[in-house]
C-alpha positions as CSV (number, residue, x, y, z in Angstrom):
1,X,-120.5,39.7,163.2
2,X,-119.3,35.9,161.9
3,X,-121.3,33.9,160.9
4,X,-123.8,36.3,159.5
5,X,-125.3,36.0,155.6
6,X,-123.4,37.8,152.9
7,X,-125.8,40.7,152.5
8,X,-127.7,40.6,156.1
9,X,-128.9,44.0,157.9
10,X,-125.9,43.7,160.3
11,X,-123.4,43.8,157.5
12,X,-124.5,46.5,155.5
13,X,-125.8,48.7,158.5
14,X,-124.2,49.7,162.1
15,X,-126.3,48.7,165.0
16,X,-126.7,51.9,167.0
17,X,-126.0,54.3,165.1
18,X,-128.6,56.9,164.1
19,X,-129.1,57.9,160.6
20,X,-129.3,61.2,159.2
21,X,-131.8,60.0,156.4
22,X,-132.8,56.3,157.6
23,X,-135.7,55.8,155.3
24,X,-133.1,56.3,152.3
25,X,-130.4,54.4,153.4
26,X,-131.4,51.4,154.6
27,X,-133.3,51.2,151.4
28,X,-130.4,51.9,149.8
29,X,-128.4,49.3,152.0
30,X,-131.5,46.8,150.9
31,X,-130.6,47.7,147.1
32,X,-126.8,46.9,147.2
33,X,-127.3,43.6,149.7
34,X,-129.9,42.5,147.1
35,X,-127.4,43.2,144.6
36,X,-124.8,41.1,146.3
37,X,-127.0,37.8,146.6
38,X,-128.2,38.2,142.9
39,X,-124.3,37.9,142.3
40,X,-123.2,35.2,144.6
41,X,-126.0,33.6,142.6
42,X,-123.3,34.2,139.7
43,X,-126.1,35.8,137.5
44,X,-124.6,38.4,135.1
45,X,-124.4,42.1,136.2
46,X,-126.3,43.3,133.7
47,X,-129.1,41.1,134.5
48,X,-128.2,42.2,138.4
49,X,-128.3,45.9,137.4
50,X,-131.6,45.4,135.5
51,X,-133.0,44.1,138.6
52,X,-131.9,46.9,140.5
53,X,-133.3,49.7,138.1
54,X,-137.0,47.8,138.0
55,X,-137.0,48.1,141.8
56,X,-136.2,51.7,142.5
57,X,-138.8,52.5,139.2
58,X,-141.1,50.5,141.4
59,X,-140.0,52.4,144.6
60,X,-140.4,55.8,142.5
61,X,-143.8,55.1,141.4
62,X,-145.9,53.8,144.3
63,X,-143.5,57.1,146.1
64,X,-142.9,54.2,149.1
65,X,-140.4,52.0,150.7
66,X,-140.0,48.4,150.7
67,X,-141.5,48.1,154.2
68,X,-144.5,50.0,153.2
69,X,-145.8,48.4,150.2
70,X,-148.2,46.5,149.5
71,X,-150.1,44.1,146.0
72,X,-152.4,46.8,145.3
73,X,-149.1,48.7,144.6
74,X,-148.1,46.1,142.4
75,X,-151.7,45.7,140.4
76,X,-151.9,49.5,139.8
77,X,-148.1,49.7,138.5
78,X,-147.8,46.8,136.2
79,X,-151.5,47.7,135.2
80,X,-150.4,51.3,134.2
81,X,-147.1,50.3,132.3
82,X,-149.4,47.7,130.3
83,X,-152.1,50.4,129.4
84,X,-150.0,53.6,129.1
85,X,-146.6,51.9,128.0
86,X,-148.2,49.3,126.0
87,X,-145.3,46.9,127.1
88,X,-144.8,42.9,126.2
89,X,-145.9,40.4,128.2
90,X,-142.8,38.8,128.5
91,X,-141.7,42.6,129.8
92,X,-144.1,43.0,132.4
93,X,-143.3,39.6,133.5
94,X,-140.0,40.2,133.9
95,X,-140.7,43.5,136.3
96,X,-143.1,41.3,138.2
97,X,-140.2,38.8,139.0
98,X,-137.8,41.3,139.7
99,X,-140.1,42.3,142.4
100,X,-140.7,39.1,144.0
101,X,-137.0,38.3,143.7
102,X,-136.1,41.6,145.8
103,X,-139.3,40.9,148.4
104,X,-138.1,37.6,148.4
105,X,-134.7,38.8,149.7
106,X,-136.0,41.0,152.1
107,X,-138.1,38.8,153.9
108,X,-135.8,36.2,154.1
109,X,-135.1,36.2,157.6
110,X,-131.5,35.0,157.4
111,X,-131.2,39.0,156.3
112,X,-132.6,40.1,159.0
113,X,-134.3,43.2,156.9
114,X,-137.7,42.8,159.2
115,X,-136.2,42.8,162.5
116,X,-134.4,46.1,161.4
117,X,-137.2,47.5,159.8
118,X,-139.5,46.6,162.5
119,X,-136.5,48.3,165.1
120,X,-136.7,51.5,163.0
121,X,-140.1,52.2,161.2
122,X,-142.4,49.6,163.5
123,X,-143.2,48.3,160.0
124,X,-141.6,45.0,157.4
125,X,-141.5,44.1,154.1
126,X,-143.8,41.6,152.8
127,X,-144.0,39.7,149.9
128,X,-146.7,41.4,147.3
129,X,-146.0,40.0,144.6
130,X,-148.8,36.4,144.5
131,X,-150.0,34.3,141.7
132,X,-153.2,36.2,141.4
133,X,-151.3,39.8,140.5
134,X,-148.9,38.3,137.6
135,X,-148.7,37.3,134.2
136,X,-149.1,33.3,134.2
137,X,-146.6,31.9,131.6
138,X,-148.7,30.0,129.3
139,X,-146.5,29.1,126.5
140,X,-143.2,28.6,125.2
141,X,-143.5,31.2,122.6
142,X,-144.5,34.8,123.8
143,X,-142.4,36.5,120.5
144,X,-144.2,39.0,118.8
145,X,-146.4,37.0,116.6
146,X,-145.7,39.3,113.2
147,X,-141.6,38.5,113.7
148,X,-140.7,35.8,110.9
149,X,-138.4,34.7,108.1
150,X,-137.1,36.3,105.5
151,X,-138.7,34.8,102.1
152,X,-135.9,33.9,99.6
153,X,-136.4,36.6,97.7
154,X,-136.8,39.2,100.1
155,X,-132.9,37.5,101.6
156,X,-131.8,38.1,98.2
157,X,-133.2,41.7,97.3
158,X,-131.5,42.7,101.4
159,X,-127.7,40.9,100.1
160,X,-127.4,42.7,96.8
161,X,-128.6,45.8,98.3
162,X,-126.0,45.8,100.9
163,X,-123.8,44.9,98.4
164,X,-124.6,47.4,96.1
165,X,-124.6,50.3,99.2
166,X,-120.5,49.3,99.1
167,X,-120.1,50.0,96.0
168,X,-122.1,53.1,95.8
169,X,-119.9,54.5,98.7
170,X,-116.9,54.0,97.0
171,X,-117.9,54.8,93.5
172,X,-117.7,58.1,95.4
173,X,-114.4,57.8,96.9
174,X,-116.1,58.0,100.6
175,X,-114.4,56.1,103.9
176,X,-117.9,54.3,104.6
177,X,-117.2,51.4,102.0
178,X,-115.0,49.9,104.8
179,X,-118.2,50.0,107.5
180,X,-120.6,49.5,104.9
181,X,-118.6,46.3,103.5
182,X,-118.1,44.8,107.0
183,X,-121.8,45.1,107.6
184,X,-122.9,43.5,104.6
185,X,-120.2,40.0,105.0
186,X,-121.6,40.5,108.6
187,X,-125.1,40.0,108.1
188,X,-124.8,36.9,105.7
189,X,-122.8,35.5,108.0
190,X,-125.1,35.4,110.8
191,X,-127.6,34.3,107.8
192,X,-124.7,31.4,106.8
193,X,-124.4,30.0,111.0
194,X,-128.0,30.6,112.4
195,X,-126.6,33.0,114.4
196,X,-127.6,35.2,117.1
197,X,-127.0,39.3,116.9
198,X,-124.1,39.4,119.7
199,X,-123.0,35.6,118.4
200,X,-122.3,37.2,115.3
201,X,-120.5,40.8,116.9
202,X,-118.6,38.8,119.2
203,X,-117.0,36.6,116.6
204,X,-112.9,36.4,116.0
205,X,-111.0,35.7,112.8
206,X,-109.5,33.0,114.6
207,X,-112.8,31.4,115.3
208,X,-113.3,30.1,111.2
209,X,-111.7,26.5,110.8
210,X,-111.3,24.2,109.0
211,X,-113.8,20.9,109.1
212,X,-112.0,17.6,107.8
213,X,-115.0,16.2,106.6
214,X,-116.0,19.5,104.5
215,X,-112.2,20.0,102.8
216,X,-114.2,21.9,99.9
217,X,-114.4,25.0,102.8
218,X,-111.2,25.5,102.7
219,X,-110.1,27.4,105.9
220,X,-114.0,28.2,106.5
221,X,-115.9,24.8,107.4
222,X,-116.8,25.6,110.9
223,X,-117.4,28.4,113.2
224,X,-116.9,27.9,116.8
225,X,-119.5,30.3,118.5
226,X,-117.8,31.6,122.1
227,X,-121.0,33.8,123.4
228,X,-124.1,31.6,122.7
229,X,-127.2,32.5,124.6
230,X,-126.2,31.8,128.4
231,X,-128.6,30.2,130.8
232,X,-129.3,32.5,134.1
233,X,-126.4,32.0,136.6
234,X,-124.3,30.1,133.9
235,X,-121.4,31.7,131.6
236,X,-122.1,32.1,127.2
237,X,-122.8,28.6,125.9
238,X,-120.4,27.7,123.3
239,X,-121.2,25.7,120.3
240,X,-119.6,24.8,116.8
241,X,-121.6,25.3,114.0
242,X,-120.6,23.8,110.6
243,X,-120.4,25.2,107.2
244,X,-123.4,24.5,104.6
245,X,-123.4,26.5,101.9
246,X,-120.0,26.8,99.7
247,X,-120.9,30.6,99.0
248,X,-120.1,31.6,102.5
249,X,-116.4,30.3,102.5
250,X,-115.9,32.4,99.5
251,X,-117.8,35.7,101.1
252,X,-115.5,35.2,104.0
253,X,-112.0,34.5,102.3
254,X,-112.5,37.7,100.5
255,X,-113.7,39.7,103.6
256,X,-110.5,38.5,105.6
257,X,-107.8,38.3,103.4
258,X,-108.4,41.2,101.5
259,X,-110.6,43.7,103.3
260,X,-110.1,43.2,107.1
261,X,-106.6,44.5,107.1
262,X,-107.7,48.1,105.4
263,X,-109.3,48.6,108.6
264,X,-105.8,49.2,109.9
265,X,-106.0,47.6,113.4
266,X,-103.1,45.8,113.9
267,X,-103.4,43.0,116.4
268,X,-107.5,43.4,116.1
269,X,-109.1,39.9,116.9
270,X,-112.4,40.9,115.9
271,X,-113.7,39.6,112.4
272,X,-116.1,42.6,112.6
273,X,-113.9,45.8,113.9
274,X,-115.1,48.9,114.8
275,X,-113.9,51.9,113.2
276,X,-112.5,53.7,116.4
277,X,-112.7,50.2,118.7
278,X,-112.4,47.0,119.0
279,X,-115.2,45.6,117.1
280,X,-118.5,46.9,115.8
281,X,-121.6,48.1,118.5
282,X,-124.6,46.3,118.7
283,X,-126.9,49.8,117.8
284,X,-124.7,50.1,114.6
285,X,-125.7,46.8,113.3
286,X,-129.6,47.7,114.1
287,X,-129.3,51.3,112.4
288,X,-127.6,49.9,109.2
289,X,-130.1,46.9,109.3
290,X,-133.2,48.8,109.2
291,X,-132.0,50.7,106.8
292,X,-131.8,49.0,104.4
293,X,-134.6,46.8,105.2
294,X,-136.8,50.2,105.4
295,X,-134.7,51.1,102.0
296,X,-136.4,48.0,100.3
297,X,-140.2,48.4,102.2
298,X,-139.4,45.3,103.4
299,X,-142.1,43.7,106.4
300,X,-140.9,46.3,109.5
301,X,-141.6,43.0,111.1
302,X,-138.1,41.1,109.7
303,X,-135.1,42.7,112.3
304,X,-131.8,40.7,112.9
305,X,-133.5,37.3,114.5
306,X,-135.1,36.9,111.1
307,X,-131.7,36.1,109.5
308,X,-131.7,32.9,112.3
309,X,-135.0,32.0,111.6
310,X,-134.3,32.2,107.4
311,X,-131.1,30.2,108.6
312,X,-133.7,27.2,110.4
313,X,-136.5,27.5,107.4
314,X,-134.9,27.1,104.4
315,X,-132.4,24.4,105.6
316,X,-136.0,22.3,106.4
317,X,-137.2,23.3,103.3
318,X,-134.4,22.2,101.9
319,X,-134.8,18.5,103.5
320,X,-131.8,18.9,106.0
321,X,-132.1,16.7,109.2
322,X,-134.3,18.5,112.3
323,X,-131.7,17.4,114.4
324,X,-129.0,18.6,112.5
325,X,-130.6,21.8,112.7
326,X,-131.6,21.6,116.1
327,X,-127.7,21.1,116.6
328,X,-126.5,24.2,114.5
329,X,-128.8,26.7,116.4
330,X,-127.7,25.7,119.6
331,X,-131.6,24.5,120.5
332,X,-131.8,22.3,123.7
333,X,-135.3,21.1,122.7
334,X,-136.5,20.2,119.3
335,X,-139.4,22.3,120.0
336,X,-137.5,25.6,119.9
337,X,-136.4,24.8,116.7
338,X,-140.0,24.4,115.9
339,X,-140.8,27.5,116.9
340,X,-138.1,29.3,114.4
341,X,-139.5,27.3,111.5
342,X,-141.6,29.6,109.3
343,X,-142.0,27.2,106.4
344,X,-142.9,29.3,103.0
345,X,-146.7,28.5,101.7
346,X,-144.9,27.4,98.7
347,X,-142.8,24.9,100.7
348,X,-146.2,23.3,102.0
349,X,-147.8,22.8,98.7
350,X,-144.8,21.1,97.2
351,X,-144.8,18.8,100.3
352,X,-148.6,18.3,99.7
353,X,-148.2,17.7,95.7
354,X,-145.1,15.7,96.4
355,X,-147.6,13.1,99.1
356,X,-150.4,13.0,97.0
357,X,-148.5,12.1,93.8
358,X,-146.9,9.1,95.4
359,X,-150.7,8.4,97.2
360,X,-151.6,8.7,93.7
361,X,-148.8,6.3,91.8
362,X,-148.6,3.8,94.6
363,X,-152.5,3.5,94.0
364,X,-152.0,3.3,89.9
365,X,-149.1,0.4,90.6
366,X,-151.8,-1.7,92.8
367,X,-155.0,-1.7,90.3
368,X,-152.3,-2.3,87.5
369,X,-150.9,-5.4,89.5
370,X,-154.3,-6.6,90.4
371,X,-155.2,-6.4,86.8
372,X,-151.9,-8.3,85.5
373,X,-153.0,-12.1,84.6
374,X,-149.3,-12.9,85.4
């Protein structure tokens, strides 16, 4: 057996040995060998897992094995989950791909999956997943077109209502000011760093520092982000993302120095901990979000991205660099941080007003030079 492939036939099944339920088990030794290459590929296990799950929903629904299906399968499946399930494109696209990844694998003769299925059910796997029977990726932007900014009023209204929820709470001498406090520092602080949902939940106290050339921050001018958005097969992208706005040294002096030790954790890292673990869930942070978004009829379109895109819009409304930007998000391409940039209507017309007024007094200055004798 050396020199075989991690993950081949011979590895994960014993050559002559019958099997009680063959059809099941060596689909099942297909599954966890599949598994094993996704990982050697050092992709993350959730994204490994995921894989796994849309192939056996696959498997389930056709009612066949790997070495019996076939594109029509395919068309009719991702067909049915677009017109009864009403999924994204971006969704579908990703069940297509798991499919050809795992078809992929099992054809692959260095796994030897056709031999064995050929040995046992005169029958192979194929590849039926083609260009003509998936979605084609046509642009760089496939979010949900209603998603966007928060206006700066609507950013405003959402802050003093979390704010005011705090006080409420304990106005009535309830525990949930503690949560409810945490929640509301938490959410302008992914507003005050651009930041991601699990950028923001994964944060430590000790990742606020200081920035020499921002002294006015205090202990506050940067945030180093440890679990930025990771590229596939690569671990969380780190980043350090500068302080802009003095309010948000202030917010989070007060938070940690005076607040963050009622929660009583002693030796807790986390700048956001959880009331019975070590820091707050990501389904908490959803809940108390819509909330109060839903409390406020806000747009059911604004969910916790839009706090990242308010962070991009109104620092280019606000004339900061695009690069500078582009650097504080953690964008590779400028074009990303295009995307994000909801500009307000009233942004555009002060732009507008601002280009014509100088078209306008530059035009003035020449006919009053050109009528000057001197």
């Amino acid at each position: 057996m050396s020199g075989q492939v991690p993950g081949s036939a011979r590895l994960a099944l014993v050559s002559g040995v019958p099997l009680l339920r063959p059809e099941e088990q060596v689909f099942t030794a297909m599954l966890e060998g599949f598994a094993n290459q996704q990982l050697a590929r050092n992709l993350a296990r959730t994204t490994v897992e995921g894989r796994e799950n849309t192939v056996k929903a696959f498997a389930f629904y056709v009612n066949a094995f790997p070495w019996q299906w076939t594109a029509a399968m395919v068309d009719e499946w991702l067909g049915d989950l677009r017109s009864l399930r009403d999924l994204k494109r971006s969704t579908i696209r990703g069940y297509s791909q798991a499919i050809s990844a795992f078809c992929a694998y099992a054809t692959d003769p260095a796994y030897e999956w056709a031999q064995q299925c050929e040995a046992r059910f005169a029958s192979h796997p194929i590849q039926v997943v083609h260009e003509w029977n998936t979605a084609v990726h046509v642009q760089d932007n496939e979010a949900d077109p209603s998603k966007r900014a928060f206006t700066r009023s609507e950013l405003e209204a959402f802050f003093d209502h979390a704010d005011e929820q705090v006080a409420r709470i304990r106005a009535f001498g309830r525990k949930g000011w503690l949560p409810a406090f945490r929640d509301a520092v938490l959410f302008k602080t992914a507003y005050a760093y651009g930041l991601r949902r699990n950028e923001t939940r994964m944060l430590d106290v000790a990742d606020f520092s200081r920035n020499p050339h921002g002294p006015e921050f205090g202990e506050y001018g940067a945030c180093l982000v440890r679990f930025g958005k990771a590229k596939k097969g690569s671990p969380p992208k780190r980043r350090s993302v500068l302080t802009v706005w003095p309010w948000t040294a202030e917010v989070l002096e007060e938070w940690i120095t005076e607040i963050h030790p009622h929660f009583g954790i002693e030796g807790n890292p986390a700048a956001w901990p959880s009331e019975r673990g070590l820091r707050v869930g990501c389904q908490r942070l959803n809940s108390r979000f819509v909330a109060y978004r839903d409390a406020l009829d806000l747009d059911p379109a604004l969910d916790f991205h839009s706090l990242r895109r308010s962070y991009v819009t109104h620092l280019i409304e606000d004339g900061w660099d695009p690069r500078f930007v582009q650097e504080q998000v953690g964008h590779e391409h400028a074009s990303t941080t295009a995307i994000y940039t909801c500009v307000s209507s009233d942004f555009r017309t002060r732009t507008l007003r601002r280009a014509l007024d100088t078209t306008v007094a530059q035009a003035l200055a020449a006919v009053a030079a050109k009528d000057d004798p001197s």
